[in-house]
N, CA, C and O atoms as a Maestro MAE file, in Angstrom:
{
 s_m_m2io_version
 :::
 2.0.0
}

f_m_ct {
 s_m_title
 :::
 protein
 m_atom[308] {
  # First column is atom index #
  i_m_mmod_type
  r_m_x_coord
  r_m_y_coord
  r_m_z_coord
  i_m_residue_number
  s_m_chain_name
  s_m_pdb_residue_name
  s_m_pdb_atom_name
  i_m_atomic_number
  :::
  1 25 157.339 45.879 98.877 1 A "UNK " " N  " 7
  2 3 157.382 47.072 99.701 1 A "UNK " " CA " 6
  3 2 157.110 48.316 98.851 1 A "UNK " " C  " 6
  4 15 156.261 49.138 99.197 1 A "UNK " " O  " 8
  5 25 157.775 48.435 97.833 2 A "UNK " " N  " 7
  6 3 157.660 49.360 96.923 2 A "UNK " " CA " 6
  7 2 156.080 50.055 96.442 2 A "UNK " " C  " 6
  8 15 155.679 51.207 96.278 2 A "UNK " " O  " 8
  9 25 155.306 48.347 96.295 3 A "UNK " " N  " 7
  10 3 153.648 48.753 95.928 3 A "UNK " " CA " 6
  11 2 152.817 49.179 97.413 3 A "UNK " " C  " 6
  12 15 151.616 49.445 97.428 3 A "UNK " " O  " 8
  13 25 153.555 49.186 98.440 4 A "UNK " " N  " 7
  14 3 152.398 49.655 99.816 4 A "UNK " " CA " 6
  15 2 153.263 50.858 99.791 4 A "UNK " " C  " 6
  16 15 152.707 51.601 100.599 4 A "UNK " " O  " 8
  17 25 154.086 51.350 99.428 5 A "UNK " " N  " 7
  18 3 154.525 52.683 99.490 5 A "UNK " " CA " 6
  19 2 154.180 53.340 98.631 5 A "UNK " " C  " 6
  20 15 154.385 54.543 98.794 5 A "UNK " " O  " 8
  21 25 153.467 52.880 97.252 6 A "UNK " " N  " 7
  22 3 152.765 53.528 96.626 6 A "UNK " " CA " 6
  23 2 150.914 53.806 97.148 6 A "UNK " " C  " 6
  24 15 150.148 54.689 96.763 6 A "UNK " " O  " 8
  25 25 150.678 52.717 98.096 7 A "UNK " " N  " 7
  26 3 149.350 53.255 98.950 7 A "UNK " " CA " 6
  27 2 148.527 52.155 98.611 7 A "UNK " " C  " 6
  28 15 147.369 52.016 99.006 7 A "UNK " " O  " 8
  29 25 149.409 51.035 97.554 8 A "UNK " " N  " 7
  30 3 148.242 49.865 96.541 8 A "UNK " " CA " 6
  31 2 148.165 48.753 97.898 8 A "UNK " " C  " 6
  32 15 148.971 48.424 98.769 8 A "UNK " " O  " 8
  33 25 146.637 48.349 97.543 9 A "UNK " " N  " 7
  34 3 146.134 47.186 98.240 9 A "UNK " " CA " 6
  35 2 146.836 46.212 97.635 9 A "UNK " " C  " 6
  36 15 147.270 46.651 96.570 9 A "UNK " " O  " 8
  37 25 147.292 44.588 97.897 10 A "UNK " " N  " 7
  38 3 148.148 43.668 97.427 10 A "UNK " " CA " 6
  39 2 147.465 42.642 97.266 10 A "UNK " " C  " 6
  40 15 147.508 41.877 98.230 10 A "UNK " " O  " 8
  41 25 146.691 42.242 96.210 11 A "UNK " " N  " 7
  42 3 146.356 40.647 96.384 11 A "UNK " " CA " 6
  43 2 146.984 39.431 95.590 11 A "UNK " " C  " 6
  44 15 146.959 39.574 94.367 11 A "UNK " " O  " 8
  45 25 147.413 38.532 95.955 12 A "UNK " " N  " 7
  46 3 147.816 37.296 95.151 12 A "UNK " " CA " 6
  47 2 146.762 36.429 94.139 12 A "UNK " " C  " 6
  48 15 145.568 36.559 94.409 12 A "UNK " " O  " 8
  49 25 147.093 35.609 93.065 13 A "UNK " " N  " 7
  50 3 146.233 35.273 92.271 13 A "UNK " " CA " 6
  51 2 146.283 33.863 92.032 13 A "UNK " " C  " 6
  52 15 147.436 33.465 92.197 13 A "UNK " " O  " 8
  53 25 145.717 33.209 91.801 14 A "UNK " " N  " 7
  54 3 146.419 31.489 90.912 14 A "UNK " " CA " 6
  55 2 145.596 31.182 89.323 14 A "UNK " " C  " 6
  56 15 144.535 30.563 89.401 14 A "UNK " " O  " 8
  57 25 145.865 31.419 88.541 15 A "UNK " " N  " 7
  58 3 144.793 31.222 87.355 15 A "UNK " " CA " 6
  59 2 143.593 29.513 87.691 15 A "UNK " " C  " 6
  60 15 143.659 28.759 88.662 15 A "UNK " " O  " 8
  61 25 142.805 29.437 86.692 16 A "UNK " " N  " 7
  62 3 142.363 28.490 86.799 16 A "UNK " " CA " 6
  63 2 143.443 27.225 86.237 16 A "UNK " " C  " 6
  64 15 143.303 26.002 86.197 16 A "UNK " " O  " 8
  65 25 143.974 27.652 86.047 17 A "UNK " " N  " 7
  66 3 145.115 26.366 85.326 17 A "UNK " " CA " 6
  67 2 146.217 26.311 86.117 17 A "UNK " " C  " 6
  68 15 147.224 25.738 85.702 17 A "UNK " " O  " 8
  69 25 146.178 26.975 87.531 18 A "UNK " " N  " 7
  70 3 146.959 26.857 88.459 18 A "UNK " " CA " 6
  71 2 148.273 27.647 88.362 18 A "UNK " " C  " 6
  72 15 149.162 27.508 89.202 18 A "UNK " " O  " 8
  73 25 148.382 28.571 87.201 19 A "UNK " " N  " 7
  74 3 149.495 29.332 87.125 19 A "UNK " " CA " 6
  75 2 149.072 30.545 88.202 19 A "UNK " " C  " 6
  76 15 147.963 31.070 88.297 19 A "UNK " " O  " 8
  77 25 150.284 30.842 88.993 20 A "UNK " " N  " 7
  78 3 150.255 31.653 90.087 20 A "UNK " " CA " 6
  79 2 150.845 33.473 89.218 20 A "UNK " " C  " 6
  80 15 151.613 33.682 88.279 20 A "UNK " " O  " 8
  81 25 150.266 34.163 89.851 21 A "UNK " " N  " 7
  82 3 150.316 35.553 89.609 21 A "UNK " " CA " 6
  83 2 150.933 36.221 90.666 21 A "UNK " " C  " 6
  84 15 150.349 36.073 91.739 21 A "UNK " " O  " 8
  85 25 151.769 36.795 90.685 22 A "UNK " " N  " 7
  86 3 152.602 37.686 91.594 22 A "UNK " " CA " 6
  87 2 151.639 38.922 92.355 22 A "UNK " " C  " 6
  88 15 151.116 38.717 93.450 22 A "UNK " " O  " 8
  89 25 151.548 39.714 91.902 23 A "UNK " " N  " 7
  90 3 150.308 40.491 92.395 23 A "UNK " " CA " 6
  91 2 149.216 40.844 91.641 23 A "UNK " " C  " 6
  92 15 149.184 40.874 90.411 23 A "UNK " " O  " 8
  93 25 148.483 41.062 92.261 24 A "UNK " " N  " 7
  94 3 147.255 42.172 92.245 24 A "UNK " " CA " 6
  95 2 146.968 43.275 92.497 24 A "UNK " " C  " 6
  96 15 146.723 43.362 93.701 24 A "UNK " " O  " 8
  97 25 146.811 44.659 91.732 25 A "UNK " " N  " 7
  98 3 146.894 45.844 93.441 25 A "UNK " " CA " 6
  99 2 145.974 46.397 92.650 25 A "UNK " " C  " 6
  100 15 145.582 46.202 91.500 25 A "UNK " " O  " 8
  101 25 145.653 47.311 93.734 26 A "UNK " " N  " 7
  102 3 144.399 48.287 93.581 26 A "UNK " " CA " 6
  103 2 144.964 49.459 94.248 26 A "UNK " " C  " 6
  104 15 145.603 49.435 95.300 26 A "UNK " " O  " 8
  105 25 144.700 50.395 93.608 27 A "UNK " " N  " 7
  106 3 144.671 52.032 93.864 27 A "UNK " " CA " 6
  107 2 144.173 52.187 94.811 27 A "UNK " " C  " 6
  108 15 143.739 51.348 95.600 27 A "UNK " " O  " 8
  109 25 144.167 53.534 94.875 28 A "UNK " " N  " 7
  110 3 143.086 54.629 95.971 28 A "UNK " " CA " 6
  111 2 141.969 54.906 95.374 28 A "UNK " " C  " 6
  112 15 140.938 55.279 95.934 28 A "UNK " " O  " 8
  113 25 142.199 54.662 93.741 29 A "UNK " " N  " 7
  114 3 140.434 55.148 92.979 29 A "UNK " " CA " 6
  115 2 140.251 53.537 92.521 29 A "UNK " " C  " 6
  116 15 139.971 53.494 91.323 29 A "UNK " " O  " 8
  117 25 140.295 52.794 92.862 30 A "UNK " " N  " 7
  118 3 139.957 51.114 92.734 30 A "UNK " " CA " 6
  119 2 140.458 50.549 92.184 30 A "UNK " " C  " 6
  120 15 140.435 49.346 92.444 30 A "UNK " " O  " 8
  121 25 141.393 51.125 90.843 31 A "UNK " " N  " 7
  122 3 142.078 50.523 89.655 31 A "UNK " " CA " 6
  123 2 142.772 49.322 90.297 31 A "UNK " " C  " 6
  124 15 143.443 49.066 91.297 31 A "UNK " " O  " 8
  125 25 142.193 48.617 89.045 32 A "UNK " " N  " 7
  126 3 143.430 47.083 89.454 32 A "UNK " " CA " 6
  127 2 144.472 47.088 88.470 32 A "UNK " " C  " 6
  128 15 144.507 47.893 87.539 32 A "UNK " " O  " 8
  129 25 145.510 45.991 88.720 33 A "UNK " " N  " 7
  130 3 146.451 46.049 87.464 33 A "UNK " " CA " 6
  131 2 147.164 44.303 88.115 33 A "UNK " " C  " 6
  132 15 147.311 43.879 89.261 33 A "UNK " " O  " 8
  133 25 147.409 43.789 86.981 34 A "UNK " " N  " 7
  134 3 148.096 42.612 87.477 34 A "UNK " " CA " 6
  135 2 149.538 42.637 86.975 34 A "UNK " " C  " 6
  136 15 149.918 42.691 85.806 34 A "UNK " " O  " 8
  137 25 150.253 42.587 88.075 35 A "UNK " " N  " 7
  138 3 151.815 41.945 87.932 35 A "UNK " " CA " 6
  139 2 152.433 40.583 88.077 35 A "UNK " " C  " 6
  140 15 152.340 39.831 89.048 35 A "UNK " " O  " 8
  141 25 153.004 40.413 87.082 36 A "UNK " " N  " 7
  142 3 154.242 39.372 87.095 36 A "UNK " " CA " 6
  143 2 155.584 39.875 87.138 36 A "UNK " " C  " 6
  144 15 155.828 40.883 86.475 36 A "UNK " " O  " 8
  145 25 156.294 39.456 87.663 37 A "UNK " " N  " 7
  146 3 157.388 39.729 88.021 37 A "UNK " " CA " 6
  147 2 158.504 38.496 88.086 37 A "UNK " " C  " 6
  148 15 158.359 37.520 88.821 37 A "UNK " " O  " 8
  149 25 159.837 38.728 87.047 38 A "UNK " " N  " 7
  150 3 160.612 37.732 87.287 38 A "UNK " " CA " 6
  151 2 162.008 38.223 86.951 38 A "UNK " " C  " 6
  152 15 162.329 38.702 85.863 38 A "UNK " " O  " 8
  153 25 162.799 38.055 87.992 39 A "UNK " " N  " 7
  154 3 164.505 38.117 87.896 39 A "UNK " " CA " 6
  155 2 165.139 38.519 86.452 39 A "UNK " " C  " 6
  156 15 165.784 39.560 86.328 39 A "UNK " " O  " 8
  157 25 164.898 37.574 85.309 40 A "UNK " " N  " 7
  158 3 165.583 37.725 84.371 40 A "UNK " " CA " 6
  159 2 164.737 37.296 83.215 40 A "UNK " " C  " 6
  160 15 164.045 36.357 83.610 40 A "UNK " " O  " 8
  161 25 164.463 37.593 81.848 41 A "UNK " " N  " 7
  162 3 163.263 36.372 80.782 41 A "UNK " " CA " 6
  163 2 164.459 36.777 79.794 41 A "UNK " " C  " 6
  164 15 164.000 37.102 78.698 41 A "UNK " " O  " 8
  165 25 165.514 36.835 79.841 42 A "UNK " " N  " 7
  166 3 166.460 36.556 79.061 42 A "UNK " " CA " 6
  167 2 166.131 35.039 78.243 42 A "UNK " " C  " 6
  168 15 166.262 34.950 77.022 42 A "UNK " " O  " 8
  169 25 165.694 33.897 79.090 43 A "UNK " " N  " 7
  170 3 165.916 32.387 78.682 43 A "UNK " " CA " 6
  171 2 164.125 32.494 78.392 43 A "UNK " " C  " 6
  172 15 163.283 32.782 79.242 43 A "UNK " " O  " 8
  173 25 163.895 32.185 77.018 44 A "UNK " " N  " 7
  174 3 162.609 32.127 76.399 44 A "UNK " " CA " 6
  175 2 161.715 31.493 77.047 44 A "UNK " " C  " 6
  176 15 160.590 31.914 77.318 44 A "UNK " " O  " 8
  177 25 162.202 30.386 77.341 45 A "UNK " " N  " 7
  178 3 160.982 29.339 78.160 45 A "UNK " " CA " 6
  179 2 160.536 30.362 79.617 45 A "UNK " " C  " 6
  180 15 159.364 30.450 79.983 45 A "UNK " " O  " 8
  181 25 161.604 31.030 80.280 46 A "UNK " " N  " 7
  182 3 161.446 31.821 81.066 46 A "UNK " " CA " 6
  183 2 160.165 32.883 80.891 46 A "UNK " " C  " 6
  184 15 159.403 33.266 81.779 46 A "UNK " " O  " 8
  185 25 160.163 33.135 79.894 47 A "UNK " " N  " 7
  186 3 159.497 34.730 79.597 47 A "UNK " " CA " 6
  187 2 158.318 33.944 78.796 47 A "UNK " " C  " 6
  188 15 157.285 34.612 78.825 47 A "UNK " " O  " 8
  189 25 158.183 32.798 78.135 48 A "UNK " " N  " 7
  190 3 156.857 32.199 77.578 48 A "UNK " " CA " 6
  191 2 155.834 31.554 79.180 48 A "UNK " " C  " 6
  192 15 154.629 31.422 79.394 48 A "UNK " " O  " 8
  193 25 156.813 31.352 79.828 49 A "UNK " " N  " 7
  194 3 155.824 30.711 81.337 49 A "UNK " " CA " 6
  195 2 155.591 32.320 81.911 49 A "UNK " " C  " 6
  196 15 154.388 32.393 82.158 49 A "UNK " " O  " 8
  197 25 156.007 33.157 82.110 50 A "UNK " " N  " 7
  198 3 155.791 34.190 82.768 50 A "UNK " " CA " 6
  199 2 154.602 35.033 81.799 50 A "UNK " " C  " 6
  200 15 153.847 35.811 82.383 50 A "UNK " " O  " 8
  201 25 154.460 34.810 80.088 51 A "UNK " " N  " 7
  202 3 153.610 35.583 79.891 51 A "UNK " " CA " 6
  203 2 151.643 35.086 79.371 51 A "UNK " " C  " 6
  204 15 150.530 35.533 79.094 51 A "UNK " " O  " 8
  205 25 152.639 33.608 79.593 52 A "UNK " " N  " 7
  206 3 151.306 32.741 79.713 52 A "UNK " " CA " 6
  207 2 150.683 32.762 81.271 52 A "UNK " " C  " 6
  208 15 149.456 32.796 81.177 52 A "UNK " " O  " 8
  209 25 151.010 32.755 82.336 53 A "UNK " " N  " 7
  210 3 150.501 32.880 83.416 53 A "UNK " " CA " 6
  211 2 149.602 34.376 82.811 53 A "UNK " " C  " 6
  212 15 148.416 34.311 82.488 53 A "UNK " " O  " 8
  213 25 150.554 35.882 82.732 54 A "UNK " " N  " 7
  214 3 149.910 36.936 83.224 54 A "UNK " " CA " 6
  215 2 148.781 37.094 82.058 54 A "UNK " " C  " 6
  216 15 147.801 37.764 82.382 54 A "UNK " " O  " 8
  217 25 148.806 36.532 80.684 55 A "UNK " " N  " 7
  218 3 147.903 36.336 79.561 55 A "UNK " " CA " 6
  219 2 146.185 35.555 80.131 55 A "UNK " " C  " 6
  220 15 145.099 36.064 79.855 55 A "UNK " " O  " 8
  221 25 146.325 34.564 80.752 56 A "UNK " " N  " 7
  222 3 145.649 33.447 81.555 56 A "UNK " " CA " 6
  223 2 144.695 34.753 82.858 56 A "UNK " " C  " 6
  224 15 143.494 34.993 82.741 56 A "UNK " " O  " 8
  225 25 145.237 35.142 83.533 57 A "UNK " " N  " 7
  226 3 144.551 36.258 84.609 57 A "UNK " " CA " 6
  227 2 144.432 37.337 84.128 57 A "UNK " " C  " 6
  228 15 143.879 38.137 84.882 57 A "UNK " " O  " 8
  229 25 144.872 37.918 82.663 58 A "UNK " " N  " 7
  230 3 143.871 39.542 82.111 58 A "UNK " " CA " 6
  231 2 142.910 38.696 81.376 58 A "UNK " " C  " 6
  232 15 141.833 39.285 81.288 58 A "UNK " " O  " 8
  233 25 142.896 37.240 80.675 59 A "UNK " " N  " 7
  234 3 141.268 36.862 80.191 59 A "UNK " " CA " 6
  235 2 140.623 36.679 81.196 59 A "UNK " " C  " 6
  236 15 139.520 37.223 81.144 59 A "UNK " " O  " 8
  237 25 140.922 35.900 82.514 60 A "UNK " " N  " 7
  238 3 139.766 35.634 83.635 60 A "UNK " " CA " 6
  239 2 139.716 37.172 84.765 60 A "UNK " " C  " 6
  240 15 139.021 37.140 85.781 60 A "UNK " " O  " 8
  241 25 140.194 37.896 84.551 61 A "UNK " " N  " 7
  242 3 140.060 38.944 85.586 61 A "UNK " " CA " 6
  243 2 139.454 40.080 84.579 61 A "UNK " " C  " 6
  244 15 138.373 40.527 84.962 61 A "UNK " " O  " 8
  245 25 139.938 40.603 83.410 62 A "UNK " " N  " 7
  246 3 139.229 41.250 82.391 62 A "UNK " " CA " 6
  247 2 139.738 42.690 82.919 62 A "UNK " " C  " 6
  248 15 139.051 43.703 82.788 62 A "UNK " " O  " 8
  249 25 141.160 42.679 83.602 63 A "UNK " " N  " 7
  250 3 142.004 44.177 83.547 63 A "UNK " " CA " 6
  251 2 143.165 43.770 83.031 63 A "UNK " " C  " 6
  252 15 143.238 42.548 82.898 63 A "UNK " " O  " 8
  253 25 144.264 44.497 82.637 64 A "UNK " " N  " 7
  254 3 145.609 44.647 81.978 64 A "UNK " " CA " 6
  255 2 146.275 44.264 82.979 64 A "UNK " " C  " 6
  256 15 145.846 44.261 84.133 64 A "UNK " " O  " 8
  257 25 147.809 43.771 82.486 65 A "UNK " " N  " 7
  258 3 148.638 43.555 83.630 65 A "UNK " " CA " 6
  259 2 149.771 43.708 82.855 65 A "UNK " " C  " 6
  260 15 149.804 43.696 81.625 65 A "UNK " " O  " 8
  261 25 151.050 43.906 83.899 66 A "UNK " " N  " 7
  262 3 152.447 43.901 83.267 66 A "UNK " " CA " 6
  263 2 153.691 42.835 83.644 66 A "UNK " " C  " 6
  264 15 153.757 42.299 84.750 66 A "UNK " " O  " 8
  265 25 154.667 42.603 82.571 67 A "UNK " " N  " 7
  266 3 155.898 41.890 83.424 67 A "UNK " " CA " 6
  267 2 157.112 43.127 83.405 67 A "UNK " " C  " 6
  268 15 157.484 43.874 82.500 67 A "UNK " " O  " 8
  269 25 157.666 42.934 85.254 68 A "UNK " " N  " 7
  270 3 158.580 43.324 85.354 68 A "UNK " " CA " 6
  271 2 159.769 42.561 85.653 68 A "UNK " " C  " 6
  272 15 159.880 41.718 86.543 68 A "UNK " " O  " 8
  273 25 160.677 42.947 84.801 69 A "UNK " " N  " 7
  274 3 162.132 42.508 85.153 69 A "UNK " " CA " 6
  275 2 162.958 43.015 85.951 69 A "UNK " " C  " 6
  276 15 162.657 44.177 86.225 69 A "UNK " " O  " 8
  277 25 164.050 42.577 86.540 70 A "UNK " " N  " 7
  278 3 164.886 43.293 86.863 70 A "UNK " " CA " 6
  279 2 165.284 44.594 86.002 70 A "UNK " " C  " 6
  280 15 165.081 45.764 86.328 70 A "UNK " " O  " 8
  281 25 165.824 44.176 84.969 71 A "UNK " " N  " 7
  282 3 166.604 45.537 83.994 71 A "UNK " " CA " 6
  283 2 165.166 46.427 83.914 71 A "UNK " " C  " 6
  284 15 165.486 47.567 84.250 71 A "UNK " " O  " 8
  285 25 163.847 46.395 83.639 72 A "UNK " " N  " 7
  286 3 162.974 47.596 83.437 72 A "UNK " " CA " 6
  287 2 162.546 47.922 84.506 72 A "UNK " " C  " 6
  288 15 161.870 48.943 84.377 72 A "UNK " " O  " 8
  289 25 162.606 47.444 85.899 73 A "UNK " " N  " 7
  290 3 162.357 47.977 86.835 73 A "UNK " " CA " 6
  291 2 163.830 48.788 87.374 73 A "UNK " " C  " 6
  292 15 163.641 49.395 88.428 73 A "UNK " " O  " 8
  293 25 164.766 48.859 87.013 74 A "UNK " " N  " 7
  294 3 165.930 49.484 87.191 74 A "UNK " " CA " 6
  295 2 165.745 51.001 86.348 74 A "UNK " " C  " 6
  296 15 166.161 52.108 86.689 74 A "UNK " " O  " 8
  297 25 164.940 50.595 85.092 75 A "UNK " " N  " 7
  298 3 165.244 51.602 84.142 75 A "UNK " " CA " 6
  299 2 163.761 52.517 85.040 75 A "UNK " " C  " 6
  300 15 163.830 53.744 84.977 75 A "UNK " " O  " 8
  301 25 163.218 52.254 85.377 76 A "UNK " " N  " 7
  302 3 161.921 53.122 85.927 76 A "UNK " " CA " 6
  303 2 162.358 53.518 86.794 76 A "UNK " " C  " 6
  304 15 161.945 54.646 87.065 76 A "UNK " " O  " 8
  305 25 163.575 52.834 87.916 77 A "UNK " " N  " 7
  306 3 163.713 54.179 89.092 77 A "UNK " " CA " 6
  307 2 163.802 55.608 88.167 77 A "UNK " " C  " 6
  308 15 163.904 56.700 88.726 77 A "UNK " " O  " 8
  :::
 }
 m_bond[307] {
  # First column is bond index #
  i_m_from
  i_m_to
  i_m_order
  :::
  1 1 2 1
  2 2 3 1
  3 3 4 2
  4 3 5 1
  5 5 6 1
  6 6 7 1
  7 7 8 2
  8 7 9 1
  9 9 10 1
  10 10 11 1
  11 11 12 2
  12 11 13 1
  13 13 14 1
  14 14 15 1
  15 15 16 2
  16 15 17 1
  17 17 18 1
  18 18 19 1
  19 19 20 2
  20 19 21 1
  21 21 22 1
  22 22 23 1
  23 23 24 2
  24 23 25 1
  25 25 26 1
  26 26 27 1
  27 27 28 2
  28 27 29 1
  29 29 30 1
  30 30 31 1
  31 31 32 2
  32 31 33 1
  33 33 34 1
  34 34 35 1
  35 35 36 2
  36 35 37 1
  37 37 38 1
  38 38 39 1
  39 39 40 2
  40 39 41 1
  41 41 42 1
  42 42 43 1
  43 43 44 2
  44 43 45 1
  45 45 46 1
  46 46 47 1
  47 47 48 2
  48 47 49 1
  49 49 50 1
  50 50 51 1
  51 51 52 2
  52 51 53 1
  53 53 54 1
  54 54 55 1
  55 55 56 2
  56 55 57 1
  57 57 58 1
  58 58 59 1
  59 59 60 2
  60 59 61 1
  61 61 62 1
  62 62 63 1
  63 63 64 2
  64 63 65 1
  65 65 66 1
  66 66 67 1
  67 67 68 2
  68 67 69 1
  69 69 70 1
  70 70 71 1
  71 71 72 2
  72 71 73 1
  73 73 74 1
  74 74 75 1
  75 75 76 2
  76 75 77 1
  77 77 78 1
  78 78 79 1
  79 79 80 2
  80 79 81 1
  81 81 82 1
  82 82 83 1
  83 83 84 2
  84 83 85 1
  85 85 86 1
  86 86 87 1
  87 87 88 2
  88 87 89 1
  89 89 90 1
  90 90 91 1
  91 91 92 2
  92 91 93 1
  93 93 94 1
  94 94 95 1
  95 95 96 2
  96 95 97 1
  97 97 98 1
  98 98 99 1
  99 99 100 2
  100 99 101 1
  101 101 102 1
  102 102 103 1
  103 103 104 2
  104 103 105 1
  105 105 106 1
  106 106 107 1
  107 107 108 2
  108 107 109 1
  109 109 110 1
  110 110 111 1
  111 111 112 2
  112 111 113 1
  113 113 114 1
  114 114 115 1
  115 115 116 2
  116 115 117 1
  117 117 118 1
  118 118 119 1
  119 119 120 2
  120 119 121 1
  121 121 122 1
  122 122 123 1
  123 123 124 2
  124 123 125 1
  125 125 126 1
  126 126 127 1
  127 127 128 2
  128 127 129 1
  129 129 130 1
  130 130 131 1
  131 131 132 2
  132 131 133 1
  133 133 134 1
  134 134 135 1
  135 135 136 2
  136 135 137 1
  137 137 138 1
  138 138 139 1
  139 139 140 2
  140 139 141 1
  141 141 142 1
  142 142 143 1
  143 143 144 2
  144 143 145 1
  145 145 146 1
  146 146 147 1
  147 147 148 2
  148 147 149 1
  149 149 150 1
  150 150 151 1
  151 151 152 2
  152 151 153 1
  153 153 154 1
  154 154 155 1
  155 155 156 2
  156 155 157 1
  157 157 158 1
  158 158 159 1
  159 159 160 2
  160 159 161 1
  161 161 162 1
  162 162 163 1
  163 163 164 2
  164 163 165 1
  165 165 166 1
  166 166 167 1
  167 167 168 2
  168 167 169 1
  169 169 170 1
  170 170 171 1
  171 171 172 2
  172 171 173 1
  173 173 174 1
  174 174 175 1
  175 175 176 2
  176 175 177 1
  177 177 178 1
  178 178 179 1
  179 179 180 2
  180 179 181 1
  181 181 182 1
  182 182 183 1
  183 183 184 2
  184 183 185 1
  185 185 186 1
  186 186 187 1
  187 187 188 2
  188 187 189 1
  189 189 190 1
  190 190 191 1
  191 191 192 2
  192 191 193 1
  193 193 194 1
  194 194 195 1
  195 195 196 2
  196 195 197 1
  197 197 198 1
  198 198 199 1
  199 199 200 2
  200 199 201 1
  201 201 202 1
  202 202 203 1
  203 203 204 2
  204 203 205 1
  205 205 206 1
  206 206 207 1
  207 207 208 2
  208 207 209 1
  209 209 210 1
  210 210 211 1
  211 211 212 2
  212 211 213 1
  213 213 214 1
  214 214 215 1
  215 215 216 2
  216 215 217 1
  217 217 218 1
  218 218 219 1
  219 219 220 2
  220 219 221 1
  221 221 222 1
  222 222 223 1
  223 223 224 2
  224 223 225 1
  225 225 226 1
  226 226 227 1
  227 227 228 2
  228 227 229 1
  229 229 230 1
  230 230 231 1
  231 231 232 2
  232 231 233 1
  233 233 234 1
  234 234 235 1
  235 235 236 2
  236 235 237 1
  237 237 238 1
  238 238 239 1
  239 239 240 2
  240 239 241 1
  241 241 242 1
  242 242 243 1
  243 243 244 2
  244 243 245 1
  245 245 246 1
  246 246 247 1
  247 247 248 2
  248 247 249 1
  249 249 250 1
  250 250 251 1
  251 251 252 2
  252 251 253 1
  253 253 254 1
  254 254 255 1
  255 255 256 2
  256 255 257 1
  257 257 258 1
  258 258 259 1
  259 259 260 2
  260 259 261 1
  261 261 262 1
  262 262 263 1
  263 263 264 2
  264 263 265 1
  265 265 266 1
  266 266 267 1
  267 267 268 2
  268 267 269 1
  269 269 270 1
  270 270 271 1
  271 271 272 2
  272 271 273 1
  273 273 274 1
  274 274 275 1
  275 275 276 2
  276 275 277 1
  277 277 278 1
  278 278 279 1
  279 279 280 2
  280 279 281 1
  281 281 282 1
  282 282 283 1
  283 283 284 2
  284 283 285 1
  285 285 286 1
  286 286 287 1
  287 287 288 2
  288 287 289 1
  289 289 290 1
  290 290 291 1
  291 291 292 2
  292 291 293 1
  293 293 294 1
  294 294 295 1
  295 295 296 2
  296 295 297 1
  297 297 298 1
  298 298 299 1
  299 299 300 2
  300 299 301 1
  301 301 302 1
  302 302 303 1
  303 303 304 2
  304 303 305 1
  305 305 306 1
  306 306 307 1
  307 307 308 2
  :::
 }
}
C-alpha cells in the first residue's frame, strides 16, 4: 500500500533460477528499482536467500534494488 501511495506502478518478478522478487516499481519519470523485502535477516541463511534472489534480478534486469526489513523500514518512517 505504501508503494501506490507513493504513485509507483507494482510489478512482481521470478529470476531465471526461480527465485521470486517482491517488487518491482516504477516512478512517474519511469525509474525502476527492485525490492526485497523480509520480516527479519537477523538468521544468516535468512538474509543470504534474500540477497541472492535480489543479486540474481539487478544482473538480469540491469537496475539497482534494495532489502527492506522490518527495523529499516521503521527507521525511514
Amino acid at each position: 500500500m505504501d508503494l501506490r501511495r507513493q504513485g509507483k506502478k507494482i510489478f512482481y518478478y521470478q529470476t531465471s533460477d526461480g527465485y521470486e522478487i517482491d517488487f518491482i516499481t516504477q516512478d512517474k519519470e519511469g525509474k525502476h528499482e527492485i525490492i526485497q523485502v523480509a520480516w527479519d535477516v537477523d538468521d544468516p541463511k535468512t538474509l543470504a536467500r534474500e540477497k541472492r534472489a535480489l543479486n540474481q534480478a539487478e544482473e538480469e534486469l540491469g537496475f539497482e534494488g534494495r532489502l527492506i526489513d522490518l527495523a529499516s523500514y521503521l527507521r525511514a518512517l
